[in-house]
Each structure stands twice: as C-alpha cells, then as structure tokens.
C-alpha positions in Angstrom: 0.0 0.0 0.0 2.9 2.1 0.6 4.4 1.4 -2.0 2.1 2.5 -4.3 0.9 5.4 -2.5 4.7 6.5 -3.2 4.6 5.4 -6.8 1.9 7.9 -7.6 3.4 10.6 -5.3 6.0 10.2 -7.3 4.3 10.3 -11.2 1.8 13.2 -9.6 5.0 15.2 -8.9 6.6 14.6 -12.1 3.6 15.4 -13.9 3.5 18.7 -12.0 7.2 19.5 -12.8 6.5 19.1 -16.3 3.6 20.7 -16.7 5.5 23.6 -15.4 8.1 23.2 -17.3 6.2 23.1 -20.7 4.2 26.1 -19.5 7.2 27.9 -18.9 8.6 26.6 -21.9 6.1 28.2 -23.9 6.1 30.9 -22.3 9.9 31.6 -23.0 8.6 30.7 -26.6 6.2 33.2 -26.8 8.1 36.3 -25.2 11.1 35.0 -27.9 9.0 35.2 -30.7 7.6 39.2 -29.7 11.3 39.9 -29.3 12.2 38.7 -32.6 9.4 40.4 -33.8 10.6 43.7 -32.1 13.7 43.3 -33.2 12.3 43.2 -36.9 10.3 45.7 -36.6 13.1 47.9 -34.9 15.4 47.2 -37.7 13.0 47.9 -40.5 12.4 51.4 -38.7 15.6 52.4 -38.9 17.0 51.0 -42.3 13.8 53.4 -43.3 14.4 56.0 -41.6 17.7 56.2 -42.3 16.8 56.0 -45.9 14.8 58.8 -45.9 17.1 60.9 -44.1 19.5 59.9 -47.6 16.2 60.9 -49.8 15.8 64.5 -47.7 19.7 65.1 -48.1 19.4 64.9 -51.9 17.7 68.5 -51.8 21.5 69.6 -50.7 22.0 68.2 -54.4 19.4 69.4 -56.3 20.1 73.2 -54.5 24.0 72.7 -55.5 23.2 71.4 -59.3 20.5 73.4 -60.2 22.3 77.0 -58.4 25.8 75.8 -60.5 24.1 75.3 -63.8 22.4 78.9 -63.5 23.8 82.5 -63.5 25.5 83.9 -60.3 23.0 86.4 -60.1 20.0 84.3 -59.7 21.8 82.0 -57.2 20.0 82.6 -53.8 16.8 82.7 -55.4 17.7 79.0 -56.4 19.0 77.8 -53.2 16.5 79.3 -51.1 13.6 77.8 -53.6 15.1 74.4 -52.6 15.2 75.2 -49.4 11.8 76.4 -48.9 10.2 73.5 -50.9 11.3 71.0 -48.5 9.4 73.1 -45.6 6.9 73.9 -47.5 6.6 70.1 -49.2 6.3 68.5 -45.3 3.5 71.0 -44.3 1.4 69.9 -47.6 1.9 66.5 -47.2 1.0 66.6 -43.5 -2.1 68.3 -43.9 -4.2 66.6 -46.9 -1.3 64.7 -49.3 -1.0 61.9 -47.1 -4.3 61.5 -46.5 -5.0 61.5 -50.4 -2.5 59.4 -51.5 -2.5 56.7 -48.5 -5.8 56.9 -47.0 -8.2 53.9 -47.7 -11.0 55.8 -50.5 -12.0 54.4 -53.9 -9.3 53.7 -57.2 -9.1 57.6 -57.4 -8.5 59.1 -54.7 -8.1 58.5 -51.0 -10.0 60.4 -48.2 -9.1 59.6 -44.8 -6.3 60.9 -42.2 -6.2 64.1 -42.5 -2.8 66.1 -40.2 -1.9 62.3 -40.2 -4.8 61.4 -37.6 -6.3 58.1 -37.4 -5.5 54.5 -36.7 -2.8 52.4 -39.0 -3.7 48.9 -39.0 -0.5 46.6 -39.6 -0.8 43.1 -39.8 2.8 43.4 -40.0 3.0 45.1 -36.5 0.3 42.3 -35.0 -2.3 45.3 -34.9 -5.6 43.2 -35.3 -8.1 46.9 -35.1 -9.3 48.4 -38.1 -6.7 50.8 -39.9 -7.4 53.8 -42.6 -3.9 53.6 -44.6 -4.7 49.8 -45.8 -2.6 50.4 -48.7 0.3 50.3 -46.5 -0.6 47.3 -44.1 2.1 45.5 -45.7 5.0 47.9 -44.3 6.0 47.0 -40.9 7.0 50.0 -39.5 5.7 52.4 -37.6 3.1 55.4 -39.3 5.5 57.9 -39.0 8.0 56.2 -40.6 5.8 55.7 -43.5 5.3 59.5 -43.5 8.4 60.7 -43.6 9.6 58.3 -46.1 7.1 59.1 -48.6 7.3 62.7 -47.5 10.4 62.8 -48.8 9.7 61.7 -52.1 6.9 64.3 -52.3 9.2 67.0 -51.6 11.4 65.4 -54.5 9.2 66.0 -56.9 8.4 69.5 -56.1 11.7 70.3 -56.1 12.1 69.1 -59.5 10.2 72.1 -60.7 11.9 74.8 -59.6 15.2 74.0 -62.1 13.1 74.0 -65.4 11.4 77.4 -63.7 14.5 78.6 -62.5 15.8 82.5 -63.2 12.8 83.9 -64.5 9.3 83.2 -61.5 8.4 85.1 -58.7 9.8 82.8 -55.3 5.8 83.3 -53.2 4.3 82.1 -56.5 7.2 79.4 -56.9 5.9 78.5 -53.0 2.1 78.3 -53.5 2.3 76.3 -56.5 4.8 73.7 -54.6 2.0 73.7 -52.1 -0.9 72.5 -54.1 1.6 70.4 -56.0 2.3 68.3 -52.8 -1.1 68.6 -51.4 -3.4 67.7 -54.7 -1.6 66.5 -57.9 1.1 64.3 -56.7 -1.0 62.2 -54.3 -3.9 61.9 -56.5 -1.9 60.1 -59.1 0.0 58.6 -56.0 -2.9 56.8 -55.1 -3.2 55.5 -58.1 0.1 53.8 -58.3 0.9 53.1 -54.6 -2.1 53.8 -52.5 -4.2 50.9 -53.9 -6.0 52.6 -56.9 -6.6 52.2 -60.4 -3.2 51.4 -62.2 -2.0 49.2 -59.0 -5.0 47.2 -59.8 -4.4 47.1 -63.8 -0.9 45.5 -62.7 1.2 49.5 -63.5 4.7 48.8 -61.9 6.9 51.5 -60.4 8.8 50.7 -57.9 10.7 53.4 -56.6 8.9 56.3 -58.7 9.9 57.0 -62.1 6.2 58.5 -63.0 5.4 59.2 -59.3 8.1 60.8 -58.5 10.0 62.0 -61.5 7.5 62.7 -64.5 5.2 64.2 -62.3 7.9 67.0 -61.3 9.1 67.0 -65.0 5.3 67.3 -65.9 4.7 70.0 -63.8 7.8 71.6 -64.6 7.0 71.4 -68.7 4.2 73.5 -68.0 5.5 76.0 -65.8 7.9 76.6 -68.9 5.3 77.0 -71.5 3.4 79.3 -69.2 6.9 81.4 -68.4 8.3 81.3 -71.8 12.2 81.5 -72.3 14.7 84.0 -69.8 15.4 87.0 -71.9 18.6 86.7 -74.1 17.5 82.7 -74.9 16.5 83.3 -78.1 17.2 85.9 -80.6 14.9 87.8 -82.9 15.4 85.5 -85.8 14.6 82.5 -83.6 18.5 81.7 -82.8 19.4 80.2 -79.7 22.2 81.8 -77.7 23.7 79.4 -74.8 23.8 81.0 -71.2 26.1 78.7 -69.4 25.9 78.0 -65.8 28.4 80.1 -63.3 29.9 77.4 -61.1 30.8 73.7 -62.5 32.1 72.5 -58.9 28.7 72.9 -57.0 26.8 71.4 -60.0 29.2 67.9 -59.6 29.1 68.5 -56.1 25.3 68.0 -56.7 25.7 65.2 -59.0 27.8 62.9 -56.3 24.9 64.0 -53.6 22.3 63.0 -55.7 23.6 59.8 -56.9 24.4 58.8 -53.0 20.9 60.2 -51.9 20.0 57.4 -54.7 20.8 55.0 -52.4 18.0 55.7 -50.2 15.3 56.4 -52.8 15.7 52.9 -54.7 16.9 50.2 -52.4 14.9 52.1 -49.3 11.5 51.7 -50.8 11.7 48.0 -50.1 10.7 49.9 -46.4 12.3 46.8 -44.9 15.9 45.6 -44.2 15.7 42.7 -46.9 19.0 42.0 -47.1 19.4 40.3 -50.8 16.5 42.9 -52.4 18.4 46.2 -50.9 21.6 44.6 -52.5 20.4 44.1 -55.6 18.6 46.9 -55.8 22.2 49.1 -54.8 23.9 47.2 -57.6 20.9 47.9 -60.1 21.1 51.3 -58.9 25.0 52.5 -59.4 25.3 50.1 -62.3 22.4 52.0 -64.7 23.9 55.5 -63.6 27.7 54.8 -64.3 26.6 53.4 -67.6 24.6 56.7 -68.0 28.0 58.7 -67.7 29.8 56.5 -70.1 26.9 56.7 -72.9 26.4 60.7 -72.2 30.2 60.9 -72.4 31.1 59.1 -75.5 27.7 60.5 -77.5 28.9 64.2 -76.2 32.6 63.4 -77.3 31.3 61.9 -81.1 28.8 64.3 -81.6 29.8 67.4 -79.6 33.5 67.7 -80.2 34.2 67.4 -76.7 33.3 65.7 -73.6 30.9 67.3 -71.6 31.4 67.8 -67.8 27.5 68.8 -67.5 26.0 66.8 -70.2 27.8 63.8 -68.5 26.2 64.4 -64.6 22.9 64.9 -66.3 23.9 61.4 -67.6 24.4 59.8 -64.2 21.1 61.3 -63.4 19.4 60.5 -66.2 20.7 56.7 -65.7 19.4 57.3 -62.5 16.3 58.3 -62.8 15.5 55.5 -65.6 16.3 52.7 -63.0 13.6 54.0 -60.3 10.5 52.2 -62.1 12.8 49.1 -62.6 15.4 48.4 -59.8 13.7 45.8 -57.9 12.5 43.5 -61.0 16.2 43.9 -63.8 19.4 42.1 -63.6 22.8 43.8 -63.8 22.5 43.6 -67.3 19.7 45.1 -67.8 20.2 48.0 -65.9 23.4 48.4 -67.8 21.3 48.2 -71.2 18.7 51.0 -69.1 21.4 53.0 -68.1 22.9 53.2 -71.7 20.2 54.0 -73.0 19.1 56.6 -70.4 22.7 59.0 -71.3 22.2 58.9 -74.9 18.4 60.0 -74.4 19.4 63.1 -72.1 21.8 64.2 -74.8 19.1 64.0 -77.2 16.8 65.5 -75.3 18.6 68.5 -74.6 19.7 70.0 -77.7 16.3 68.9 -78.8 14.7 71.3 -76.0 16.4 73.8 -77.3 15.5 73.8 -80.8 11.6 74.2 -80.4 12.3 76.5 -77.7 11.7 74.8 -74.3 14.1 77.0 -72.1 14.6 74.5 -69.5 18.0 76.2 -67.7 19.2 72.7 -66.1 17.9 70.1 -68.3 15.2 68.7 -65.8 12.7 68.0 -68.4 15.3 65.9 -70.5 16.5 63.9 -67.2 13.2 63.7 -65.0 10.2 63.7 -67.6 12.0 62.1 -70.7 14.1 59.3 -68.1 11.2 58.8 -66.2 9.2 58.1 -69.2 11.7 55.8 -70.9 12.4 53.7 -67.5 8.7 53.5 -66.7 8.4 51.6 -70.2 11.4 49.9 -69.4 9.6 47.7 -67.1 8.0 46.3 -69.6 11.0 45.5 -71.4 13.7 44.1 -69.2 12.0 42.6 -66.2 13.4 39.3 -65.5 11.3 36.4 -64.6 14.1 35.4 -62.2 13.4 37.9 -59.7 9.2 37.9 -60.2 7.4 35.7 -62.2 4.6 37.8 -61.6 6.3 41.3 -63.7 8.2 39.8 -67.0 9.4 42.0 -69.6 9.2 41.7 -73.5 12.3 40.4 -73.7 12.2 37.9 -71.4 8.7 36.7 -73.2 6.1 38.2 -71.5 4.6 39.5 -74.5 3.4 43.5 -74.5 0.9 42.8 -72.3 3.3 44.9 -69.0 4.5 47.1 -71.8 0.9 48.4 -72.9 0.3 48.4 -68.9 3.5 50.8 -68.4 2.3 53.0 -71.4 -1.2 53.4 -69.9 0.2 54.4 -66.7 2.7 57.0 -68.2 -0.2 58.6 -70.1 -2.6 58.6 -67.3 -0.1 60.3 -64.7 1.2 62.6 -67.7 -2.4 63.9 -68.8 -3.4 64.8 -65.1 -0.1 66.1 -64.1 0.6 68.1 -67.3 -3.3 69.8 -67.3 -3.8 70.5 -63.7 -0.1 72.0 -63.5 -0.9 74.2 -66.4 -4.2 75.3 -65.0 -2.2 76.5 -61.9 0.2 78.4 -63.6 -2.3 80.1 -66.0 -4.1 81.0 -62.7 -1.1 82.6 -60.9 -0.6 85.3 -63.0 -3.7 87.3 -62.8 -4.1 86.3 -59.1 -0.6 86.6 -57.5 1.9 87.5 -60.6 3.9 84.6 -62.7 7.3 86.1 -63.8 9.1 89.0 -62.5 9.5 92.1 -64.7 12.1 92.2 -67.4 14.2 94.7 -65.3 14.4 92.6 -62.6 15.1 89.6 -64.5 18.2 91.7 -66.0 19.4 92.8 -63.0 19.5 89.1 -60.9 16.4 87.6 -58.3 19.0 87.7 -56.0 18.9 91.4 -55.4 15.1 92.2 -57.0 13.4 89.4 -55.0 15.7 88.8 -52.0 17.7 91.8 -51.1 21.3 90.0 -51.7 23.9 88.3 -53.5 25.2 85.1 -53.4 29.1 86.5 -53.8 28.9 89.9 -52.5 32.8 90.0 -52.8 32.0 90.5 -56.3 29.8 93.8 -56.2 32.3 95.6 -54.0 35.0 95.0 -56.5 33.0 96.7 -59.1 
C-alpha cells in the first residue's frame, strides 16, 4: 500500500514538474517570438528612416546642381527655392497629401487621415483593429516612418520644378504652386500607383517612382515653362538660340555625387524593410544604370559634340538614375546596364532637342526627370526578368506586350493629369498673385530684386 501510494506521489510530482516546465517553456517561446518580432520591426524602422534621411539630403544636391548650372546672379533665389520647398513640401503633405495618396478611399483618390490622424492597421506590426492607410498594411513599421519616407519623395518632386522654372518666376508664386503640387496633384496620381488605386490594380509597376516621383515633377515643370516662356537673351529675334552657361561647375558635380548617394535611399529604401538580398540588388541595379549613364552621355557628347561634356555627362548619371527608379527591384545587372545606356544617350538627345523648339529649361530637368522617367517607366516592360518575379516579365524575357501596354497606360494617365492640372495652376497665378518677374528685374538678378542680396557679395564691392 505504501508502495504504491509513493509510486503515484511520485508520477503526480513529475507530472506537476512538467507541466511547469512546458508552461514555462512556452512561455519563454512566446516572449522570444515578440522579441524577434521587435527586433524586426526595430530594424526595419531604422533602415527606413535612415533611408529617408539619404532621400531628404538629396535637396543639398538638387540646390548645389540646379544653383551651379544657372547664373550667379539668380543664385540665392535658387537655393533658397530648394530650401523652402522641402518646408513647405512636409507641411502639404501633413495636412491633406498623405491622406489622399495613402488613405483607404476608392481607385481615385483616397479620403481619410487628414494632419496624419487616425488608426494604421499593420498586420505586419500584429495590430488586429481596423486601420485607414490599408494600402500600406504590408510595411511593418511604424506610421510615422511611412510618412516621412514618402514625404520625402513628395518634396522630391516638387523640387524638381523649380530648375526647369528657375531665373525667371516670382519665389511666393514658386511657394504656393509647390504647395498645391504636394497637397493635390502628386498624391492623387500617388494613389493611383501606390495607395491601392486604379493602375495598381491594372498591374502598372513602379517601384521606386519614375512616374510618381520624377515625371510628375518634370510634368509640372513642362508646364511651368510653356506658361513662363524662355529668360530673356534665350532666343534671338530670328529665332537663334544663344547658350547661357551656368556660373559654377564644382557645386553642379558636387550636386551630381549627392544625388547619386541620396540614390541610395530612394531605390533600395523603398523596399521599407531591411531585406537584405533585395536592398543589395537593388544598390547594384542602382550604381550600375547611372555609371553606364555617364559613359553613354560621355562618349555621345565626345562623337557628336566635339568634346566631352562635364554637364552633359552628370545629367547622364542622373538620367541613368532616374531610368532605374520604375525598374530596380524587378532587372538584372545587365539590364540595368542596357537602361542606363540607354538613359545617357536619351538626355543628350533631349537636350539639344529642348532647345530647338524652344523649351528654355535652364538645367535640363525635363530631359533627365520627364523624358528618363518616361523611358524607365516603359522599361519595365522590357527588361524585367522572370528570375526575380514571375509575376512582372518583360518583353524580352517573353512576357509579351501585355506589361508594356500596362507601363504606357500608366505613363499617359499620370502625364495627362499632371501636365493639365499643372498648367491650370500656372495660368491661374498670374492674374491672381503674378507669374514672372519684370524684365528689369530679371536683368538685374532675383538675387537682389526678389531677396535683397547676393550670393558672392565680394564681387559687387569689387565693381
């Protein structure tokens, strides 16, 4: 009798110690798998944040290129445009662009979270409530994270604007349009790319922003200089075209290398997760298409120019890199190569042809943003590979022109909207707050006329 009351003492403790144990077990399961997930989430954050911070520093560029490649009398009006965009750009965004690009709606437009105020429902995250930014559930960071990375991108686009505008509008009227910009046109046709709408649906790729991003600014921008017309001196009375060369070569490849680093946050960061092999590839991708964009904008410059040219070639690079936004995530090395190529002998094209009916674009953003962005766009639907996503195959890799006629649709859709609504505004602004500055004024420098100073004062007391 003893003997087996002690026999079961014995199995009822042992069954109690491991009952425990696998409790605890579990337990110590559980509580690993939230800190992985933390840790996950953690890392994401900050690979995107830091991204974006690379995005917001390419405005540095963009101020340095766009200031060298103009006159050194217009050159605080330039840098402090680029300046004031980026302020400007984040208060937009904040208050309705968000909201109309991100915010759960209908394939048009978004309507929800205004100032960036409601509830973000990540799966992701393990947030089980009911969200209003759906479109990005499958990000994994934080909302404000999300924000500020696609904040950034706004700003990029609006910022594209003022080169093609550049020595010639008034800065508040430079200011308001950059604010509806931001807050209307870009996110509309946002939405329909990335915030669920009508092209995502169709199956419209763009990975990084080509037409969001880049053709929307160079859209805008086209239209600005149709409204504007050419800087005085541009063309002559019989129609001839007179070159006026920019003042300072070092800040515009000083803004070339920014950019082209800042690149490395706008592509591989919009995978808005530390994946290790996509950000790679998506790196390699990157640098490859924009080197091959200086080698193809040197060599056609040297054969068909006389001479290598320093500016032609960094609006190479950035015309390389603006044709491997769309594509990055879904092309080989090789391809990009091909896309980069491709992308320096379209700039120098472009360019000369700009000039010739008339389209007095000082820093060449329509050739680099709006033509590039065009061209890489389509070149989605030529040269993705099946071996990264079976899901997005180019033509030549024999998925037909089905992707192709997809790309083209997109690119027209974005363009039309972009390209009206921008002209609309500009038509608008100059019976209501003024367009261009007066002849006198444009003679003398925006430096002085609109902001009271000069970028090299040493200059005026030498005089």
């Amino acid at each position: 009798m003893l003997r087996r009351f002690c026999w079961a003492a014995t199995l009822s403790l042992l069954a109690v110690v491991l009952w425990v144990w696998d409790v605890s077990w579990a337990q110590d399961a559980k509580a690993l798998e939230k800190s992985v997930g933390d840790l996950r989430v953690a890392v994401d954050t900050v690979w995107v944040m830091v991204t974006g911070f690379l995005v917001f520093w390419m405005h540095a560029g963009f101020a340095m290129l766009e200031s060298g490649m103009c006159r050194a009398k217009n050159a605080v009006a330039i840098l402090y445009k680029n300046f004031g965009v980026v302020a400007v750009s984040s208060i937009a965004f904040w208050i309705i662009g968000f909201a109309l690009m991100f915010g759960d709606g209908n394939p048009l437009i978004g309507w929800k979270g205004y100032f960036l105020i409601g509830p973000d429902n990540s799966p992701a995250m393990g947030k089980a409530y009911e969200g209003i930014f759906s479109s990005l559930n499958w990000a994994g960071i934080p909302l404000y994270a999300k924000f500020f990375f696609q904040l950034v991108f706004a700003a990029t686009a609006a910022t594209i604007v003022s080169g093609c505008v550049a020595e010639r509008i008034r800065f508040s009227t430079f200011m308001i349009f950059s604010f509806l910009l931001v807050a209307v046109i870009y996110p509309i046709q946002g939405h329909w790319v990335w915030g669920g709408g009508w092209l995502s649906a169709l199956g419209f790729v763009d990975f990084a922003g080509s037409t969001v991003v880049h053709s929307v600014g160079g859209w805008a921008g086209l239209a600005g200089i149709l409204v504007l017309g050419p800087r005085l001196g541009k063309y002559g009375p019989d129609g001839k075209m007179y070159p006026i060369p920019g003042h300072n070569m070092a800040m515009v490849t000083l803004g070339g290398f920014i950019l082209w680093l800042g690149w490395f946050g706008f592509n591989p960061g919009s995978t808005l997760a530390a994946a290790p092999d996509d950000i790679a590839r998506i790196a390699v991708t990157t640098n490859l298409s924009a080197a091959s964009g200086v080698v193809a904008s040197s060599l056609f410059s040297r054969i068909f120019f006389g001479k290598p040219d320093l500016s032609m070639s960094v609006n190479g690079a950035l015309a390389g890199l603006v044709a491997i936004t769309a594509p990055c995530a879904n092309v080989t090395p090789l391809g990009a190569v091909i896309i980069g190529l491709g992308a320096g002998v379209l700039v120098c094209l472009s360019v000369p042809f700009l000039d010739r009916v008339k389209v007095d674009d000082p820093v060449g953003a329509v050739s680099v943003h709006l033509v590039c962005g065009i061209y890489g766009t389509l070149a989605v639907g030529l040269f993705a590979s099946p071996t990264i996503n079976k899901e997005v195959v180019g033509f030549f890799y024999g998925g037909g022109v089905s992707l192709l006629v997809k790309q083209l649709t997109g690119v027209v859709a974005v363009g039309a909207l972009t390209f009206v609504l921008s002209y609309i505004l500009w038509q608008l602004a100059r019976p209501i707050v003024g367009l261009r500055v007066e002849p006198e004024a444009e003679l003398a420098g925006l430096d002085l006329t609109e902001h009271g100073m000069e970028a090299y004062p040493e200059e005026a007391l030498a005089r």
